[in-house]
C-alpha positions as CSV (number, residue, x, y, z in Angstrom):
1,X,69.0,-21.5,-108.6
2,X,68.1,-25.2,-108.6
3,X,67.1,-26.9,-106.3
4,X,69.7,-28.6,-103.3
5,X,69.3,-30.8,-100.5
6,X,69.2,-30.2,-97.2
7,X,72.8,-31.0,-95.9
8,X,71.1,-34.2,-94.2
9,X,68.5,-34.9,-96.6
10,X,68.5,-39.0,-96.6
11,X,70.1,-39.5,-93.2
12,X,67.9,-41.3,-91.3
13,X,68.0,-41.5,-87.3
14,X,66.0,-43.7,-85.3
15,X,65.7,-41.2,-81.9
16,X,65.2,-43.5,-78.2
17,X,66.6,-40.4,-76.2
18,X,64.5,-38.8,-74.0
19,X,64.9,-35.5,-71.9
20,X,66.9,-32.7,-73.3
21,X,70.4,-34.0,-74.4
22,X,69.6,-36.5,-76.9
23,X,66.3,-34.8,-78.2
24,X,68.3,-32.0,-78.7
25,X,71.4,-33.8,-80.6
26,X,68.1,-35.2,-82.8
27,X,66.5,-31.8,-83.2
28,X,69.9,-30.4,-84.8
29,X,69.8,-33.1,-87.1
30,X,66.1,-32.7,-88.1
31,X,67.0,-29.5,-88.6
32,X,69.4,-30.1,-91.2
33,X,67.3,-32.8,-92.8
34,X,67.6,-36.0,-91.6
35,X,64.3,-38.3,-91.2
36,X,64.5,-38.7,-87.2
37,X,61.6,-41.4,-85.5
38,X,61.4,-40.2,-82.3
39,X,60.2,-43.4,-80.3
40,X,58.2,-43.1,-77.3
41,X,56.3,-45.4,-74.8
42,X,53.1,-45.6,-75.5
43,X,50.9,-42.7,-73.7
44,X,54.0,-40.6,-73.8
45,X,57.6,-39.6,-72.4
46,X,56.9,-38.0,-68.7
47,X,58.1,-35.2,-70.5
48,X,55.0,-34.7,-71.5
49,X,53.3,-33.4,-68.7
50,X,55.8,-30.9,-68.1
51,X,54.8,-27.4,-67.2
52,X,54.6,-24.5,-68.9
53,X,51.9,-26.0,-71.1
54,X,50.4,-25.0,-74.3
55,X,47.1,-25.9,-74.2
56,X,47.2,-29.9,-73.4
57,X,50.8,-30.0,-74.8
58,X,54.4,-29.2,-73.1
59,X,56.3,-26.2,-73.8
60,X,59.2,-28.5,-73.2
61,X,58.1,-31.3,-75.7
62,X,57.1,-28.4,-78.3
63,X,60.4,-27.2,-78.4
64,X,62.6,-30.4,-78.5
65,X,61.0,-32.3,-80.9
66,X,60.3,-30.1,-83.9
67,X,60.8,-32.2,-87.5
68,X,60.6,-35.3,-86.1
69,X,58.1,-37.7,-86.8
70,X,56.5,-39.9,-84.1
71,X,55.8,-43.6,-82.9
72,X,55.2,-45.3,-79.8
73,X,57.0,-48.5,-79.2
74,X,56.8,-50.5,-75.9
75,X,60.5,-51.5,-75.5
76,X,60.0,-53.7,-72.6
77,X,57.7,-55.8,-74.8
78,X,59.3,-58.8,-76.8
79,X,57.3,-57.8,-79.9
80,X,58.1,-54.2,-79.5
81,X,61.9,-54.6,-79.6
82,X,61.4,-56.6,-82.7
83,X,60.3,-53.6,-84.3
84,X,63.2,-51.5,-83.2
85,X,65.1,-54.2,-84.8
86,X,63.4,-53.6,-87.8
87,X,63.9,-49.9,-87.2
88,X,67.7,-50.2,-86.7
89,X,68.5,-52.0,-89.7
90,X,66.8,-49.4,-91.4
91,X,69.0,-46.2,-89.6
92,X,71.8,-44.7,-90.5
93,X,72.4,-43.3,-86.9
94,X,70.9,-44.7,-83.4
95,X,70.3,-41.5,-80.7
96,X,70.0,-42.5,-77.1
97,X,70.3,-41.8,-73.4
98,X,69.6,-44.6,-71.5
99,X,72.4,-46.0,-68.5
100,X,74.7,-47.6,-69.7
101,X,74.0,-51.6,-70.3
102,X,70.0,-50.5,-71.5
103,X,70.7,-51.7,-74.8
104,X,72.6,-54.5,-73.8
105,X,69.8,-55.5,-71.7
106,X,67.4,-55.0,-74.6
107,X,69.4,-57.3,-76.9
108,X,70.6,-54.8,-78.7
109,X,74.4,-54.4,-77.7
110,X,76.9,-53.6,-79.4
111,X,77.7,-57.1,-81.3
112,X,73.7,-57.4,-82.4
113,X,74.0,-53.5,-83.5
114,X,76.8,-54.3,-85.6
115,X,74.8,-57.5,-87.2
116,X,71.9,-55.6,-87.7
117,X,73.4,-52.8,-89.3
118,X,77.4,-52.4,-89.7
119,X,77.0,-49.1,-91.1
120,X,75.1,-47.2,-88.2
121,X,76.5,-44.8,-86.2
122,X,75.3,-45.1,-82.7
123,X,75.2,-42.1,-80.5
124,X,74.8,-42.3,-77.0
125,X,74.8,-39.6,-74.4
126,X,74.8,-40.7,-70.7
127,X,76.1,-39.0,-67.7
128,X,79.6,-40.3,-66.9
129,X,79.7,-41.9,-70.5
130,X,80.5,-45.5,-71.3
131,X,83.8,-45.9,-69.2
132,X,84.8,-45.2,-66.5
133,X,84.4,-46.3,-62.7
134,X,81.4,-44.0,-62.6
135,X,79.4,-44.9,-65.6
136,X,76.3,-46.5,-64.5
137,X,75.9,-43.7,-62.2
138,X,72.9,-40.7,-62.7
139,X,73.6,-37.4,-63.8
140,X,71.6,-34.3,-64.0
141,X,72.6,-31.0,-65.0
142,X,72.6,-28.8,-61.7
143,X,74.6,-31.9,-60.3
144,X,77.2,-31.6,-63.9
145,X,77.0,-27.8,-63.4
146,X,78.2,-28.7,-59.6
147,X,81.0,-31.2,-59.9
148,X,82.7,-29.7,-63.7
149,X,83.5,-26.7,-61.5
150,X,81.5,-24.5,-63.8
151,X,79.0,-23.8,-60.9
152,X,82.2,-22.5,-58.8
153,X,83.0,-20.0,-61.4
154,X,79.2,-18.6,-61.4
155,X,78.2,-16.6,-58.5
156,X,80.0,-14.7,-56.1
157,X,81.5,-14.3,-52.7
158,X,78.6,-13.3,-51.2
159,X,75.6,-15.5,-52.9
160,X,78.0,-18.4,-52.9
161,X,77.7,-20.7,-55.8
162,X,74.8,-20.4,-58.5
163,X,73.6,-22.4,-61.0
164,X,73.1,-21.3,-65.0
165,X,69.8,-20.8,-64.1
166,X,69.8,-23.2,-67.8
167,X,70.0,-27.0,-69.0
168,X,73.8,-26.3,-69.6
169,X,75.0,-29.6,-69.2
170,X,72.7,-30.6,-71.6
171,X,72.5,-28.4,-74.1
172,X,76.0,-28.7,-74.5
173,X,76.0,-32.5,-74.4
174,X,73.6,-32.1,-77.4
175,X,75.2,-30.2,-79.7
176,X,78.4,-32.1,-79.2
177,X,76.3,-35.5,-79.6
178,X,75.2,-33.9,-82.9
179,X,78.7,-32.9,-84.0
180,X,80.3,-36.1,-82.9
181,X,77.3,-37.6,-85.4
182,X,78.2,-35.7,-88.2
183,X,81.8,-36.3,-88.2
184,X,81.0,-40.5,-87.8
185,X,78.4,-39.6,-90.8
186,X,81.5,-38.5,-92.9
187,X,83.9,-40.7,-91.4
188,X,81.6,-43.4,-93.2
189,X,81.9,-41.7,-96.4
190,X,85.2,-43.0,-96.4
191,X,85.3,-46.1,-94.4
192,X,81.9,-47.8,-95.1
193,X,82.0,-48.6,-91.2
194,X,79.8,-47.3,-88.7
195,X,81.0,-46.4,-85.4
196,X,80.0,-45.7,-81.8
197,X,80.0,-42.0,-80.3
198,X,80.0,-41.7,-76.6
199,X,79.2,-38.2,-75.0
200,X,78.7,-37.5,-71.4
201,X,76.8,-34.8,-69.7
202,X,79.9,-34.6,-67.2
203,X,82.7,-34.4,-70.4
204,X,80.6,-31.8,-71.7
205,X,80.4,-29.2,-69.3
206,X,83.8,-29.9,-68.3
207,X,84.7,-28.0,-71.6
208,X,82.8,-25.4,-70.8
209,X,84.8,-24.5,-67.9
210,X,87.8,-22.9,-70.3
211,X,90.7,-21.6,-69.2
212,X,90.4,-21.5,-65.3
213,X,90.9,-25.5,-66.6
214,X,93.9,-24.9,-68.0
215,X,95.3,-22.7,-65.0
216,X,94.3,-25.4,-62.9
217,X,96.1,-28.2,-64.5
218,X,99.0,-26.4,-64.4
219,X,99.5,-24.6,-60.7
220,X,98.0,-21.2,-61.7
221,X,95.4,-19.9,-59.3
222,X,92.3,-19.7,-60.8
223,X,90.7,-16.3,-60.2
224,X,87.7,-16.1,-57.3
225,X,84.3,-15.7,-59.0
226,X,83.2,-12.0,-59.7
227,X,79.7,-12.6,-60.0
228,X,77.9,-10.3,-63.1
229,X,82.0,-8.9,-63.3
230,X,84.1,-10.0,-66.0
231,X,87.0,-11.6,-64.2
232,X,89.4,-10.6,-66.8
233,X,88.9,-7.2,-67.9
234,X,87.7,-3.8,-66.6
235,X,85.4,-2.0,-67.2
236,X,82.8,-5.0,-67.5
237,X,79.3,-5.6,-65.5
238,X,75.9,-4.7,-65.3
239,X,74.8,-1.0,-64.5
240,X,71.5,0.0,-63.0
241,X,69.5,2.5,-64.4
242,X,67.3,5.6,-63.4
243,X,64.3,3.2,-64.5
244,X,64.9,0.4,-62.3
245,X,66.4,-1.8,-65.5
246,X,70.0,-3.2,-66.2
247,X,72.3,-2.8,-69.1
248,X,75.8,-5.3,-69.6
249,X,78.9,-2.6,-70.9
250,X,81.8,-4.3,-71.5
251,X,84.4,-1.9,-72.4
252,X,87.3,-4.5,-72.6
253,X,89.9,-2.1,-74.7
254,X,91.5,0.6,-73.5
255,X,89.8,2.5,-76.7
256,X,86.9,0.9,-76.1
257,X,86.7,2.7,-72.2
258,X,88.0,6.1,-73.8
259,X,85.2,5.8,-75.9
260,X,82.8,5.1,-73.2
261,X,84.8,7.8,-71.3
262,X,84.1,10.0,-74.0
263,X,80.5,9.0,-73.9
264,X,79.8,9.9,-70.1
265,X,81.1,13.9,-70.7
266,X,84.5,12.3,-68.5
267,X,87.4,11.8,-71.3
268,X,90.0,12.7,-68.4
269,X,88.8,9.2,-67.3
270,X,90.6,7.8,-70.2
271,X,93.8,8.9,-69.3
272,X,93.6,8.9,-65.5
273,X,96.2,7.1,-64.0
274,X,94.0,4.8,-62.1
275,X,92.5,3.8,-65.3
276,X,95.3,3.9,-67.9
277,X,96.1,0.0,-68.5
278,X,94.0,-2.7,-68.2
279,X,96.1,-3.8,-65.5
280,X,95.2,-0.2,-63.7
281,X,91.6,-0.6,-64.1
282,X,91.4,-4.0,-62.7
283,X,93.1,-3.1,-59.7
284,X,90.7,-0.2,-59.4
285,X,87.5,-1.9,-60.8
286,X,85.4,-1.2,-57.6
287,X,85.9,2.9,-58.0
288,X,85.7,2.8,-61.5
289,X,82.5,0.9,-61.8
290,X,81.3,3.6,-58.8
291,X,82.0,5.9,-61.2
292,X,79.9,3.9,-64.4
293,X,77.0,3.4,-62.4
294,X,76.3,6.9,-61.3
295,X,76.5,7.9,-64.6
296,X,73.7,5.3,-65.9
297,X,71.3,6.0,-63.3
298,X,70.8,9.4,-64.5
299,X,69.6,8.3,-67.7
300,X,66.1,5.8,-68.4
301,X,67.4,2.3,-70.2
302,X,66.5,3.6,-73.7
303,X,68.3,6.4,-73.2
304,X,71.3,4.7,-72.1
305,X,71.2,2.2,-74.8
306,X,71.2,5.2,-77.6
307,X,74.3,6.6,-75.9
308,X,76.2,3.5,-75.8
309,X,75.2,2.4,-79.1
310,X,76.1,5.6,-81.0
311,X,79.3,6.0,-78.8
312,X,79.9,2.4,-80.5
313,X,80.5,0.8,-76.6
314,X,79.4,-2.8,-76.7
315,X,76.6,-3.1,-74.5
316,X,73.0,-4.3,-74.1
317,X,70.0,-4.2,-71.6
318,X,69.6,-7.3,-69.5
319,X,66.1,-8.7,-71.0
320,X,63.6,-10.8,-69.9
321,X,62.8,-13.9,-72.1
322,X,59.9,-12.6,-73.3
323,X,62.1,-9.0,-74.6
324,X,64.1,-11.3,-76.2
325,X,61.7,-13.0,-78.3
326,X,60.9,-9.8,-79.5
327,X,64.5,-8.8,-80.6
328,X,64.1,-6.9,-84.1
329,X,67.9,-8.7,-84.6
330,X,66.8,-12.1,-83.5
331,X,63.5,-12.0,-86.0
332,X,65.9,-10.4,-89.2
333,X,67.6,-13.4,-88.9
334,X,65.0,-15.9,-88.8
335,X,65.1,-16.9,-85.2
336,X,61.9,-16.7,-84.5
337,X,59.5,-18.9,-87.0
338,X,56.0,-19.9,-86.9
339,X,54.4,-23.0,-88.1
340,X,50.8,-23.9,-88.4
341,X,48.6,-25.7,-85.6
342,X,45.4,-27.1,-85.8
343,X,45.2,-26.8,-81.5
344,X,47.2,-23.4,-81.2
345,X,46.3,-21.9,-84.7
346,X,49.6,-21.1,-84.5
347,X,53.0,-23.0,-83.0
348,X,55.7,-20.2,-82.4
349,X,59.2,-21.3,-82.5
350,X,63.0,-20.7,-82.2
351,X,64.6,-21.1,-85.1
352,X,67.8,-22.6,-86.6
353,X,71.2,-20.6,-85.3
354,X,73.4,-22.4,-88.1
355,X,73.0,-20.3,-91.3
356,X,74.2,-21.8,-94.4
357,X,74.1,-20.0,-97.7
358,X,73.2,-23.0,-100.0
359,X,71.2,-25.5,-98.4
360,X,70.2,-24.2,-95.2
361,X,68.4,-25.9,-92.8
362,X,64.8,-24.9,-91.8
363,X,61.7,-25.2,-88.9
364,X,59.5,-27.5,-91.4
365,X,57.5,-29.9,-89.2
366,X,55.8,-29.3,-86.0
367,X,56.5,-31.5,-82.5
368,X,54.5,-34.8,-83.3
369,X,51.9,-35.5,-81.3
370,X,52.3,-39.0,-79.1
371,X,52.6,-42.0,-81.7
372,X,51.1,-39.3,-84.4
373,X,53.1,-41.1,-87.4
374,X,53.0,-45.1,-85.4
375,X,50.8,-46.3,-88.8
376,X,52.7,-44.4,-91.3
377,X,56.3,-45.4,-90.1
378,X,55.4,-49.2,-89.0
379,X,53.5,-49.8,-93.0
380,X,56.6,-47.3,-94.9
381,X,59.3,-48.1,-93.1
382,X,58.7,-51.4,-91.6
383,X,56.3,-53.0,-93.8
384,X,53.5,-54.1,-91.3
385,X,50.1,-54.7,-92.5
386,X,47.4,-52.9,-91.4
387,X,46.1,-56.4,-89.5
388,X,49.3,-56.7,-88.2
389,X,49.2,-53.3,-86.5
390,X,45.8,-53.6,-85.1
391,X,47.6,-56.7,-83.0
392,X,50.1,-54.9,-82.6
393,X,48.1,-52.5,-80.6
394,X,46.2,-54.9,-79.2
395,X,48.7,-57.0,-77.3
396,X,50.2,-53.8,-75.8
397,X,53.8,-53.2,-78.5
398,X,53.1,-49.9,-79.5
């Protein structure tokens, strides 16, 4: 087969976000081929000194900022927002997370955006979005996770609310910054026009909530959180075992909890009155899952597992991140991909969940380094001297 693109080969996206939520919209991008500038202060994002650390560098920066290439720009100098000037007329898309007004402030609003470049698509990502009475306000993702009501359906009646114990908020607000890109990308195809996309951390994880939304909105009680219990079907929840370890069984059919019935030497269980319907094991969830659990703690994790998975029950041990990196599933399909590293020998990454048959995307570059491409980008893309840079440098821009 001959050679094809990467779906994004040629986009090219100037990257002023920061954080999670708009390095990870960039990262998906990158991913998929698009030439992303990740702009920095000079002397690095306070990302940077983030811990866990590989050797001097963040874990966090490592694994945001993969296939990017980097500069340092000082965008509170007059000389450096000339050069994102220069940088924006080059772009197809603009990625940022600033409060709302930054760019204004910068000179680079929405009319001198448009002058610059009418076909870029400008992404921004903020945490009440653009409008609203709440806009300029903060946002961060434990405070999203609180207010969306996701945090209320985590937990349970006894720990009281619980976080994700993840960057929900803006992990979500990420990928649907990257998917609200794509779809301006091929709105262009058509129109010529660029256009402005406006996520929100808050929006975001609003969606997340699902249904109980829905219920909600229209008078339905929403259920009460059930903690590691699905709050919909029975039987569904984390089982200890005789080795001190958990496994998740979620036997949401009723063939599904024959088959597990079948599985713990108990098929009367399957046709038990108490557990006939779905309906009959949710209204008897506690003695049921009494039942489950004294079953599993005769038998070590493995063994458990080799039940289940022969008995064809879905299920799976509760694993630390470190199992999980090791998952033989997660490494057949790629998921896990290493790159080389002149300080670690060798850069360990997650790879790229979207699998595409033709042009795929791939884990090519590593995290730059701060202002590791600042020469390269400011002589290719912007057409600075070499002179011109070493003032540059001198008077503080970059």
């Amino acid at each position: 087969m001959s050679h094809l693109p990467m779906p994004l080969e040629g986009v090219k996206v100037l990257d002023l976000s920061r954080w999670i939520a708009g390095p990870v919209c960039s990262m998906l991008l990158a991913d998929m081929g698009a030439d992303v500038i990740k702009v920095e202060r000079p002397g690095g994002e306070d990302a940077r000194v983030l811990e866990p650390r590989l050797g001097d560098e963040s874990a966090y920066v490592l694994h945001y900022h993969r296939n990017k290439r980097g500069v340092t720009v000082n965008t509170r100098d007059a000389e450096g927002v000339a050069i994102l000037r220069r940088l924006v007329a080059w772009a197809d898309v603009l990625v940022e997370n600033y409060r709302p007004g930054t760019l204004d402030a910068m000179g680079l609003g929405p009319a001198e955006l448009e002058e610059l470049n009418p076909r870029l698509v400008v992404t921004s990502i903020s945490g009440f979005g653009q409008t609203g009475p709440w806009r300029h306000r903060p946002l961060f993702n434990p405070i999203a996770e609180a207010m969306s009501g996701l945090m209320s359906r985590a937990g349970s009646a006894e720990t009281g609310p619980l976080i994700s114990g993840n960057f929900t908020a803006d992990h979500t607000a990420g990928l649907y910054a990257a998917f609200a890109t794509v779809v301006a990308l091929h709105s262009r195809t058509r129109t010529g026009l660029g256009q402005h996309a406006d996520v929100s951390l808050f929006d975001s994880i609003f969606s997340l909530v699902g249904y109980p939304v829905t219920a909600a909105l229209n008078n339905v009680p929403v259920p009460p959180p059930a903690g590691n219990r699905d709050p919909v079907t029975a039987p569904g929840n984390i089982f200890a075992t005789a080795d001190q370890r958990y496994v998740y069984i979620d036997a949401a059919t009723t063939g599904l909890f024959r088959a597990l019935a079948d599985a713990m030497g108990a098929p009367q269980l399957g046709t038990d009155p108490r557990f006939l319907t779905q309906a009959d094991r949710m209204a008897n969830v506690v003695e049921l899952e009494a039942l489950i659990e004294k079953w599993t703690r005769g038998m070590t994790l493995d063994e458990l597992c080799d039940v289940l998975d022969r008995a064809d029950v879905p299920s799976g041990p509760v694993c630390s991140v470190e199992e999980a990196c090791e998952n033989p599933q997660l490494r057949a399909r790629d998921m896990i991909v290493s790159l080389p590293s002149g300080e670690h020998g060798e850069l360990r990454l997650p790879g790229v969940p979207v699998k595409l048959s033709r042009t795929p995307g791939q884990v090519r570059r590593r995290p730059p380094a701060v202002g590791e491409h600042t020469v390269e980008v400011l002589v290719d893309v912007c057409g600075f001297t070499d002179d011109e840079i070493a003032a540059l440098r001198e008077r503080g821009a970059v």
